[in-house]
Backbone bond lengths (Angstrom), bond angles and torsions (degrees), N, CA, C in turn:
res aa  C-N    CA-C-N  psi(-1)  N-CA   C-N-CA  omega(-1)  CA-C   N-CA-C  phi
1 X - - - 1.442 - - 1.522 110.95 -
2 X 1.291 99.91 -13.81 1.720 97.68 -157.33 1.646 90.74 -101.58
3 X 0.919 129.93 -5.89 1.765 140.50 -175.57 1.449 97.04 -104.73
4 X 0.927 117.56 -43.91 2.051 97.45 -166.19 2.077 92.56 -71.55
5 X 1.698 109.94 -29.95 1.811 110.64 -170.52 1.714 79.46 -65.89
6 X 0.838 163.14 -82.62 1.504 168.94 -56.34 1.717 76.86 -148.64
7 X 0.899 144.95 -54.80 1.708 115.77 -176.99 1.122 110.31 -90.16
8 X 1.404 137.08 -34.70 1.201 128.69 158.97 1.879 110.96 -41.78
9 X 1.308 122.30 -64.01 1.348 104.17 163.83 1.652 127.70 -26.64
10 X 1.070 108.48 -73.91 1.178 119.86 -165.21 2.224 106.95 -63.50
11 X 1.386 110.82 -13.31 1.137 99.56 176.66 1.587 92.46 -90.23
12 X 1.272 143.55 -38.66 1.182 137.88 176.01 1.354 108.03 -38.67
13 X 1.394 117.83 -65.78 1.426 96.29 177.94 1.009 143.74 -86.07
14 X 1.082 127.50 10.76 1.676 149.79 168.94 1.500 99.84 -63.36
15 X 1.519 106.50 -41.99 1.558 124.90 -170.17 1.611 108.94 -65.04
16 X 1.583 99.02 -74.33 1.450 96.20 154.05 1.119 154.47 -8.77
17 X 1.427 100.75 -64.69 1.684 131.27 167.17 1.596 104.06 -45.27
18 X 1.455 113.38 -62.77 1.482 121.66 -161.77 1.390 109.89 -67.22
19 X 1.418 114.76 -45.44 1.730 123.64 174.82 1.862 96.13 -59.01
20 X 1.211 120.85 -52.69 1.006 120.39 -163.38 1.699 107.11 -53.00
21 X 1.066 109.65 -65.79 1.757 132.91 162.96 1.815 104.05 -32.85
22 X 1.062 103.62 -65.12 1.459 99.79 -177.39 1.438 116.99 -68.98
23 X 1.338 110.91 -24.14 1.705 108.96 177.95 1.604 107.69 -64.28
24 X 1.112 109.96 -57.50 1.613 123.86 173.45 1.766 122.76 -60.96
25 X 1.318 109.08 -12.79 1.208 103.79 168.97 1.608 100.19 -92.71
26 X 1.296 134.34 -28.03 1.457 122.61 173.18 1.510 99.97 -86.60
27 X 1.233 145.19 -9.19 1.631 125.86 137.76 1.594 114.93 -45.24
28 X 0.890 107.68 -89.27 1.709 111.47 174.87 1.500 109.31 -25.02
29 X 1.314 123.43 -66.17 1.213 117.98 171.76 1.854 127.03 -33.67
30 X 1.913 94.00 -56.57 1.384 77.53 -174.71 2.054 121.07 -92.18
31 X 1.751 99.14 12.99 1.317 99.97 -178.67 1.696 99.53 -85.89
32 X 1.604 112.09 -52.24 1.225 94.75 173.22 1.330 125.57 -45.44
33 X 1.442 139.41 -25.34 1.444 129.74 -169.97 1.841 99.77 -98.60
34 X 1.356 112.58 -6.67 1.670 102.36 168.21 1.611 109.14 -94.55
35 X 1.301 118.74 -14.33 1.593 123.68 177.01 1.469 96.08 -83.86
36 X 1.165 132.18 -58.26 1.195 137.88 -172.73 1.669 104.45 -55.82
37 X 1.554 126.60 -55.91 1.378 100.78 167.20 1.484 149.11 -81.20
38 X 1.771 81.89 8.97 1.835 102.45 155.79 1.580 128.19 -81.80
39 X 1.627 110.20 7.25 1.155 95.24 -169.97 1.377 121.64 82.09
40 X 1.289 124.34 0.22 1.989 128.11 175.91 1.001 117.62 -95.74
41 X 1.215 123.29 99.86 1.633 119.39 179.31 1.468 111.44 -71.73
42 X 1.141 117.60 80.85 1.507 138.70 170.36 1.517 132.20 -139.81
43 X 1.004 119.87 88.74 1.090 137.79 -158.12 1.656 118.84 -108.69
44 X 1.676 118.08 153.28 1.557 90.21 168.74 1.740 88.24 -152.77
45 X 1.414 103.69 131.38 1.531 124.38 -175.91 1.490 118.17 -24.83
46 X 1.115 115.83 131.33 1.987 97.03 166.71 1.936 107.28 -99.36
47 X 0.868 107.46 66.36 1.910 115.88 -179.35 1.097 109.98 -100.12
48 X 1.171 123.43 -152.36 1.781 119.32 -169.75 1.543 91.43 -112.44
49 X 0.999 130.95 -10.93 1.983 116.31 -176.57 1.767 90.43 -89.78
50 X 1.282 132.34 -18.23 1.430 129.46 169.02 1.810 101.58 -73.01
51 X 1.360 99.47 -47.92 1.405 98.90 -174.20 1.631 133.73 -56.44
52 X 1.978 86.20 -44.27 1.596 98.66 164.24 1.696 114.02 -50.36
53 X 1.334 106.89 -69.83 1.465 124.19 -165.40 1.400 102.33 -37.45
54 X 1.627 115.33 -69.58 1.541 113.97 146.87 1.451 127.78 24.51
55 X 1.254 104.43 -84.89 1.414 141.60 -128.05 1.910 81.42 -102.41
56 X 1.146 107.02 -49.30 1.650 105.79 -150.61 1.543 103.61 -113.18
57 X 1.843 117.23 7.90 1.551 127.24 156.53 1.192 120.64 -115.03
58 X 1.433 115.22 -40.56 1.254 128.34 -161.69 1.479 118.67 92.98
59 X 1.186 103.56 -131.35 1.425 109.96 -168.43 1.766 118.26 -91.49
60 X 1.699 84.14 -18.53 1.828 107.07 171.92 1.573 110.48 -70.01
61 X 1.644 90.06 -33.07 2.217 91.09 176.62 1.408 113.87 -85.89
62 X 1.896 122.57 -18.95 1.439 105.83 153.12 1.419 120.19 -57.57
63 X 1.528 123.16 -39.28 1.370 99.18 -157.81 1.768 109.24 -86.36
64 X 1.273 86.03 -4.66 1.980 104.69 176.58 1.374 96.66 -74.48
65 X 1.039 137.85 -43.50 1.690 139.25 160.31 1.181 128.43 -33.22
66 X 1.706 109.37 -55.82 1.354 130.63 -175.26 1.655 104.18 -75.38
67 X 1.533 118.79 -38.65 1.312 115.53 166.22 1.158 126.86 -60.05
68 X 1.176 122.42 -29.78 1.631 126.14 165.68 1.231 124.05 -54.79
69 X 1.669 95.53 -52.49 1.615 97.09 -173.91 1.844 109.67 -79.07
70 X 1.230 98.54 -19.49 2.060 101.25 168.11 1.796 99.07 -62.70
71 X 1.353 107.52 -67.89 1.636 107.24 -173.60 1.762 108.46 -34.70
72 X 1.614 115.50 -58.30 1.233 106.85 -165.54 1.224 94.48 -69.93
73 X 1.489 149.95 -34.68 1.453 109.54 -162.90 2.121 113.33 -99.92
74 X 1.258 90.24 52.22 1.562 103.79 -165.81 1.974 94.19 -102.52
């Protein structure tokens, strides 16, 4: 009993992870294309270290993304 709760866990968050990851890659997606038709050259990659961060912050590791790429071009 205590093994099927223990994979059921662990598929939950795998699940998580991926919605989580994918929610934030269509953030990124659609901020870069509203900065981009403002004229802001600020951008932040859609690759798998966006995807991880994604995936394993949420929406707190997009904007931790977007701060990076503001810091470096300061």
């Amino acid at each position: 009993m205590t093994e099927d709760r223990d994979v059921s866990l662990r598929g939950g968050w795998i699940v998580n992870f991926f919605v989580r990851a994918l929610v934030g890659m269509a953030i990124i997606f659609f901020v870069n294309y509203f900065l981009d038709s403002r004229g802001v050259k600020l951008s932040v990659g859609l690759g798998p270290v966006s995807f991880l961060t994604s995936g394993m912050l949420g929406i707190p590791g997009v904007a931790l993304l977007y701060g990076i790429m503001l810091y470096q071009s300061l």
